[in-house]
Every structure is written in structure tokens, then in C-alpha cells.
N, C-alpha and C positions, 0 to 999 in steps of 0.2 A: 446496393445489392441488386443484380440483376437478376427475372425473371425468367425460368425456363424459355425454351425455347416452343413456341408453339404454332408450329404450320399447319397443323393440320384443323385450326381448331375455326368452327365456324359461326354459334353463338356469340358474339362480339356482348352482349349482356350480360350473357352467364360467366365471360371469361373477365366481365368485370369483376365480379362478385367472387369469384375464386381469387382472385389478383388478394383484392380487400382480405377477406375471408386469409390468405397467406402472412400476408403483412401483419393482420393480429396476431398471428400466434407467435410469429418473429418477437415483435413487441413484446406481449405477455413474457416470454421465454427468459427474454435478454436480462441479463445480470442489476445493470444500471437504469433499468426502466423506470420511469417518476412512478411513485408509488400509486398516483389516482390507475395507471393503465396497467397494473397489475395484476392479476389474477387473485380474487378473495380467500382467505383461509379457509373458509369451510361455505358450504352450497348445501341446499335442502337436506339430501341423504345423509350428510355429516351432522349437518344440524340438527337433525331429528334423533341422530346416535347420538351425538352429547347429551341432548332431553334425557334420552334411556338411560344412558350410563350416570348422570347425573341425580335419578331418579333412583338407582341400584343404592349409590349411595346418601341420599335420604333414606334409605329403607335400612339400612345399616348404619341408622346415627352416627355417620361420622358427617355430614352437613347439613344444614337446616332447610327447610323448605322453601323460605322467602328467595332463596337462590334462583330455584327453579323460571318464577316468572320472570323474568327477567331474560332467559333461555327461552322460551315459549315465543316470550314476543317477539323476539330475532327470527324463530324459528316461520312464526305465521306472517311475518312480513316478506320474507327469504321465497315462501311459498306461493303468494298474492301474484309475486312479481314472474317465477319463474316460466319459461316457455315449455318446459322437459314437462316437467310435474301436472302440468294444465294437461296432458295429452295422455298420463299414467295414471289420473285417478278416476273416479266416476260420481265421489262427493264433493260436497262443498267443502271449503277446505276448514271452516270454522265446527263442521261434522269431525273432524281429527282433534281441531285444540282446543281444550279445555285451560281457561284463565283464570274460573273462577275460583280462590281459596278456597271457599269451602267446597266444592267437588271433591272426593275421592282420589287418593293418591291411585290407588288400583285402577279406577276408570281413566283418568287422566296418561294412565301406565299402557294400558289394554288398546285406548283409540291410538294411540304414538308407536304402536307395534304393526297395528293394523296398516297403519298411515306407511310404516318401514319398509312393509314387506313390497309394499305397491311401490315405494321410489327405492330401493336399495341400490345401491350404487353398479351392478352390473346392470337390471332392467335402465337405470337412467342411465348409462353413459353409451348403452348401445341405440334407445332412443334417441339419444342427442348425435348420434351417429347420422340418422334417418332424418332428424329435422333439418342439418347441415347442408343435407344436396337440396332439402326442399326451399330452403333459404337462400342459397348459392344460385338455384335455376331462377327463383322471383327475384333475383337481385333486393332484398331486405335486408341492406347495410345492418338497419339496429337491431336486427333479429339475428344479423350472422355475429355481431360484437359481444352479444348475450353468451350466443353458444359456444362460440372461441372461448368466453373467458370462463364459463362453467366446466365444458372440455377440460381445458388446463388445471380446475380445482379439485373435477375428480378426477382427474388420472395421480397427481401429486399425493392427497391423501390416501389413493387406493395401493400408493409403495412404488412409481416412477420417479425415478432423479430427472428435475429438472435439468438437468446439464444432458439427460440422455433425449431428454424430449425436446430442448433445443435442438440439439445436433442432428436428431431423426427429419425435423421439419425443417431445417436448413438444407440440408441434402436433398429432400425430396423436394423444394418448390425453387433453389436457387442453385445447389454447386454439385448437385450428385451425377452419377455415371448415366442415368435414362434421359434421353436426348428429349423428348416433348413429353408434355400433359397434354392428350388429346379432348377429353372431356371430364368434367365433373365426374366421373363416375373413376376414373384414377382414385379419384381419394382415399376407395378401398384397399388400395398400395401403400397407402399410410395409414388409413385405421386397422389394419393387418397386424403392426409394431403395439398396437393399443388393443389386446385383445383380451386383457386379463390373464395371461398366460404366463405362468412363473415357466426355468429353465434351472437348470444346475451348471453353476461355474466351479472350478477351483480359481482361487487367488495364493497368490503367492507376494511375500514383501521383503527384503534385504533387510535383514534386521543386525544390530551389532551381537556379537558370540556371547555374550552376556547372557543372554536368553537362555545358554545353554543350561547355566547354574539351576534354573527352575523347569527343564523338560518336564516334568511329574504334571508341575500344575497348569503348563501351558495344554495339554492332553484335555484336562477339565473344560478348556475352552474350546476343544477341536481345532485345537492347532497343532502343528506338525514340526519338525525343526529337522532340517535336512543340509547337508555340507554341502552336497552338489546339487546340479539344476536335473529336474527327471528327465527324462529322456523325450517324454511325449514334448517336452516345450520346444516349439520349431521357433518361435520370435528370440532374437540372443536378448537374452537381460544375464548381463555377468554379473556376481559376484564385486564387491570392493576388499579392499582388506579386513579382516577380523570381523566380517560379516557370513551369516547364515542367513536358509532362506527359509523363510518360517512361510506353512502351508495349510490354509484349510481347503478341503477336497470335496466339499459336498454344500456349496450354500445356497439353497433354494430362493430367487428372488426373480423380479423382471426384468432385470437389466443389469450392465457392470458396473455400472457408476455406483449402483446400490450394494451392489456383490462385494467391490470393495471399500465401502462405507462400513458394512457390517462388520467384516474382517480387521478390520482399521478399531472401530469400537472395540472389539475383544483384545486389542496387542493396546489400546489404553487402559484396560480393567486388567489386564496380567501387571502393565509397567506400575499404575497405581498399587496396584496389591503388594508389588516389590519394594517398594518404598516405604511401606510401612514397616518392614524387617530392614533395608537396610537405604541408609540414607547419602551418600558418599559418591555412588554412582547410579547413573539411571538406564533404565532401557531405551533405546533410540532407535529408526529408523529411517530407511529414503522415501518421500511421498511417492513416490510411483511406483507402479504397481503390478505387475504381472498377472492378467485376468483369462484364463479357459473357458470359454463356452462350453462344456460338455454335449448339451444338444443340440446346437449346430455347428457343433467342430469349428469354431472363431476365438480369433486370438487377439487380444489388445494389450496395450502400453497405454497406462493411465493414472495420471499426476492427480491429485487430490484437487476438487473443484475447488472452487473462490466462496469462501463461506460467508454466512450472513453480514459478519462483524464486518468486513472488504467492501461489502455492498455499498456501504453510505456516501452520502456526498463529502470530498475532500476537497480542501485548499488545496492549490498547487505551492509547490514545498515555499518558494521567495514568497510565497503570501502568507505562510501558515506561520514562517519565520519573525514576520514584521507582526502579525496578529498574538504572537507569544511574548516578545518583547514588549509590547506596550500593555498584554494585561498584566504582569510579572510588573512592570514599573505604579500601574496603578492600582495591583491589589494592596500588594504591601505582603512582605514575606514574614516580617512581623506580626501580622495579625493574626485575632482567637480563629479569625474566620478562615483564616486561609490555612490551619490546622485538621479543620474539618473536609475543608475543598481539597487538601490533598489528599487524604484519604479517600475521597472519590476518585478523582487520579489514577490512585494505584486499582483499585476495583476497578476501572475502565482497561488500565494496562492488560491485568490479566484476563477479560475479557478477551484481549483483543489476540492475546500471547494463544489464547486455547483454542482449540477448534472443537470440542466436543459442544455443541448447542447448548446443551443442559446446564454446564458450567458458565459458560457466556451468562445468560440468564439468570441463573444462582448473582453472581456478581454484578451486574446491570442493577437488576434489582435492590440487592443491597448499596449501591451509592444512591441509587433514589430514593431508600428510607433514609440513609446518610445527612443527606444534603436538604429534604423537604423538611422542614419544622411539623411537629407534630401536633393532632387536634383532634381535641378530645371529643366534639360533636361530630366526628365523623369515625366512618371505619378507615382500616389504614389505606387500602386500597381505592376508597372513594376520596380520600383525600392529596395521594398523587396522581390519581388522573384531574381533579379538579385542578390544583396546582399547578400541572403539566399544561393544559391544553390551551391556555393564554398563550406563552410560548412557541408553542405548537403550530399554531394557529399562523401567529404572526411571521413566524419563518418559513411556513410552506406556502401562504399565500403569494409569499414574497417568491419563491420557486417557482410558481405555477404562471406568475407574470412571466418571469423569466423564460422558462421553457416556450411560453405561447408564441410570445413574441422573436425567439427564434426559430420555433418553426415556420412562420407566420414569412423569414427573411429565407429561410431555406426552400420552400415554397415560390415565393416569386418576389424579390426583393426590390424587382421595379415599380411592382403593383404597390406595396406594401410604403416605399416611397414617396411616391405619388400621392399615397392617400396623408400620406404624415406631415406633407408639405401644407397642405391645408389647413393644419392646426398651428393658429397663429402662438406665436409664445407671449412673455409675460407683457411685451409694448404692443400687443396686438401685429407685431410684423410674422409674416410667413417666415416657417424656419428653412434654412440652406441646408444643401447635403450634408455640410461636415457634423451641423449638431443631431443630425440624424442617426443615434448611436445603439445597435440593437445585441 
């Protein structure tokens, strides 16, 4: 991927660290990226909401307290580390968290509110706006890697599709229509896209006429069911046979990839609901999607992103083929065991069959109770992660070789040569090119 184009730019330092500073969020962004160079689930502000909401319900007996610490500690170590949060508070950060059991759930409630209000997610991500150029102009790689990847965790949790926030940072650092990045101070061209600012689209989806049967209750969801295309649509999306275009006209969010997430949710809660009256036929549609900007009058065509389940590492097919063949000969299709392993099987299948998240993980979950032997000194959940991470453990380390060492060749492979030629093998003789295999 290449780099804008940049004549005018005179900082040869600064335009280091914007280079850098691009490249992460690329990374971050990207579908396949190794999980260490990821973007985290949740970052201070989120963390500190889970505490709250966590705490809501301890107060409402529906979860126990020993839960809490456990959240805490995430929470104050998340804190220790952060650059944003060091610059928004004015106490120590052991003044917010309270670890001790016996303290007061109320105190413990009162400083994590206080602590919220100082990082909440729009004060930090406009901070982290400000630390970014001050990072970018000192050239502080580990200080810009930090912010990149918090960047990415608030805007995700704050209700950005990844796939919109790839595509916005693609376009602005490598294949959009603005001919140079003159200075650091462009960035404000892309944190513009990242403002907090919801929009009103209509979406619209080709659904089979089926739908027609339930108009009443599709209404309940704010959907619409229309034979023709409105008139305001200037992008063609026809019609197929025995297809209508089902329409919601008002979904307030940040962007379309989410506009039509949402809408996509609602035409699974009608399809679901129809199936419980009748079983025979189902509601169906085309993943793409017909998206209106309302407030900035834009139009798109947009296919349903690459969801979590697609994400993972695959075989390629002639390997997955020989990898199935030989465990099928050595499980033994007779066995009690392979009774129980196929039933995980099929809860993986429909994992993979669904795209709604929630469902994914409903079934994920359950082949992991499936498959782990149960134990009574433990809770269920401390006993598939124990279980799990030997496993775990042992196949990602073995990925993280793997990755190193091909960047390592993509990088400079004569360097990398060179140096491997040195390490004699098992008769102590220097190895040759050919066994040099990376």
C-alpha cells in the first residue's frame, strides 16, 4: 500500500511518525490482523462503565459482589498505563479505586463516578485527538502505538463500524481523491469523520414478498414494505422477482455500515418471530443494501461486512481436506467420544451459519460446556478458561513464530539470511539457502 503523496511536506521527522502513526491504524483496522496487534475490547472509559453498570447490578441482587474485584483490578491497571487519562485527572488514581472488601459499596460507587465523569469517553477521545499530533511532531513511536490502538477502542465501543473506520483511514492516508498530506495538522481531516456526531439514513433491503403476509407487525419495527423504489433513490438497486423493498426511514447512528447493521437486526427479529407461527417457509433476503445519508445527501451500496466467525485463521481447502481425513480415520466414528465431539460440530456449524453475534456466542459457548469435563471445585466459567488456555497458549505462540518470522522475510530477506546462515544445524555445519525455509 502506498503512501500519499507528499511534496509539499518539510518535517522529514514528523512525516516519519505520521507514516508510523497510518500504518497502525491500517493494522488495527484490518479484518485478519494477528490478534496481539489488535485493538482491546474495552479501554479506561469502558472499563470504568462496566465497574458502574456492574455495580447497578450488585445493588439489585442479581450478582454477587466478589465479581466486582476482579473488574476493579482491570480497571486500575488499564489506568496506571494509560497516556489519555494521566493528562484528564488531577488525583492519584488509587484516590478513584477502592479494592478493599470491606469499603462500602456506595463509596466504592461515588469515587468510579467521579473518576467517569473526568475520562468519559467524549473528554478522552477528543484528548487523545490532542496527544496524537503532540506524539506525531516528537516522533514517540510507543506513545503514538498506545494512541492508535485506544483511538480504535473508543470510537468502536462509542457505535463506529469497524469496516467504516477502516475504509475512512484508507482513503485518507493511501487511495482517496486529496492529492497530499501537507502537515500533521491534516489529521483534523480525518478526526472530522470521528466527531461523535450521529446522522439520519434511510436503509432500504430486497426482501422476498413474503414479508408482505406480516406488514402489521413489520410497522412495529419501523419498517416499511414498499413494491417500488422511491423516487428520491438516484443509485439503481432493482428489484429481483418476488421481491419487495422493505424500508426504515429514520435510523439515527454514525455511519452506514451501522445504519445498516441495525436495520439488518430488525428484518432478523420479524424473520424469527415468523417462524414461530409458521415453519415451512422463511423470510429471506439480499445482503446488500441500499443506504441514504439524509444529512449529507450520500448514497451507498453496501454488502454485509465479514463478521467475527470469517475472521479466524483457516486452512487452505487441500489442507483442511487431508487434516479431516486423517482425524475421521483416527477418531473412530464409533466412539462414546465422538458422540459428544459431534455435537460440537453442529454448535460450531450454526455459529458459523448465523451472523447475528449474540447467536454465535450463545452456541460457541455451549460446545465449550459440551466438550470441557465438568468440575466441581470450580465455577463453570473458571474452569473453561483454565481448561482452554494450555491450548491456547500452545497454538498462538506457535502463530506469533510464525508471523515474526515472515515479517522479519518481508522486511529484508537478505538480511534475515545472512543472519540464519550463521546458525550452524544439528552437525554443527552452516545451513544453505534451500534449508532456509521461512
Amino acid at each position: 500500500m502506498k503512501f500519499k503523496s507528499l511534496r509539499k511536506w518539510k518535517n522529514k521527522e514528523e512525516l516519519e511518525g505520521l507514516l508510523f502513526f497510518a500504518q497502525r491504524l491500517d493494522e488495527l483496522l484490518f479484518d485478519f490482523t494477528l490478534d496481539t496487534y489488535k485493538p482491546s475490547a474495552l479501554n479506561a472509559p469502558f472499563l470504568c462503565l462496566e465497574a458502574l453498570t456492574l455495580i447497578a447490578e450488585i445493588e439489585g441482587e442479581v450478582i454477587d459482589r466478589n465479581n466486582l474485584k476482579h473488574v476493579l483490578e482491570e480497571l486500575e491497571w488499564s489506568l496506571k498505563k494509560d497516556l489519555v487519562v494521566k493528562r484528564l485527572i488531577d488525583l492519584d488514581i488509587s484516590d478513584y479505586i477502592l479494592l478493599g472488601e470491606t469499603d462500602s459499596l456506595q463509596n466504592v460507587k461515588i469515587r468510579l463516578e467521579l473518576l467517569f465523569n473526568r475520562i468519559e469517553p467524549s473528554k478522552y477521545l477528543y484528548k487523545t485527538f490532542d496527544l496524537i499530533f503532540e506524539s506525531i511532531e516528537d516522533v514517540k513511536k510507543k506513545d503514538i502505538n498506545f494512541l492508535a490502538g485506544t483511538l480504535i477502542t473508543t470510537l468502536i465501543n462509542q457505535g463506529y463500524h469497524q469496516t467504516y473506520l477502516h475504509n475512512t483511514v484508507e482513503d485518507f492516508f493511501f487511495y482517496g481523491d486529496e492529492e497530499t498530506i501537507d502537515s500533521k495538522l491534516d489529521l483534523h481531516k480525518l478526526f472530522i469523520h470521528f466527531r461523535l456526531e450521529k446522522k439520519q439514513y434511510e436503509v432500504a433491503f430486497r426482501v422476498s414478498s413474503l414479508i408482505k403476509e406480516i406488514s402489521d407487525s413489520c410497522e412495529a419495527f419501523d419498517l416499511k414494505i414498499l413494491d417500488v423504489k422511491p423516487e428520491t433513490y438516484k443509485t439503481e438497486f432493482k428489484l429481483h422477482r418476488d421481491d419487495v423493498y422493505v424500508v426504515s426511514a429514520d435510523v439515527i447512528t454514525y455511519d452506514p455500515y451501522k445504519a445498516r447493521e441495525e436495520v439488518e437486526r430488525r428484518l432478523e427479529k420479524v424473520k424469527n418471530l415468523y417462524v414461530l407461527f409458521h415453519h415451512k417457509k422463511g423470510i429471506n433476503w439480499n445482503e446488500e443494501a441500499f443506504i441514504l445519508c439524509k444529512t449529507a445527501q450520500r448514497e451507498f451500496l453496501i454488502k454485509r461486512p465479514l463478521g467475527p466467525m470469517k475472521k479466524g485463521f483457516d486452512l487452505k481447502a487441500e489442507k483442511a481436506a487431508i487434516e479431516l481425513n486423517r482425524f475421521i480415520k483416527n477418531f473412530g466414528l464409533a466412539s462414546s467420544s465422538f458422540v459428544k465431539f459431534d455435537r460440537v460440530v453442529d454448535f460450531h456449524g450454526s455459529a458459523i451459519a448465523n451472523e447475528i453475534v449474540e447467536y454465535q456466542l450463545i452456541n460457541l459457548w455451549t460446545s465449550l460446556e459440551t466438550i470441557i469435563p465438568a468440575n466441581s471445585t470450580k465455577s463453570k466459567i473458571a474452569n473453561i478458561v483454565d481448561s482452554l488456555m494450555p491450548f491456547l497458549i500452545l497454538t498462538y505462540t506457535k502463530k506469533l513464530i510464525l508471523r515474526f518470522t515472515s515479517d522479519l522475510m518481508n522486511w529484508n530477506s537478505a538480511i534475515v539470511k545472512s543472519v540464519l546462515r550463521k546458525i550452524p544445524d544439528s552437525k554443527g555445519l552452516a545451513l544453505p539457502d534451500s534449508k532456509i525455509k521461512v
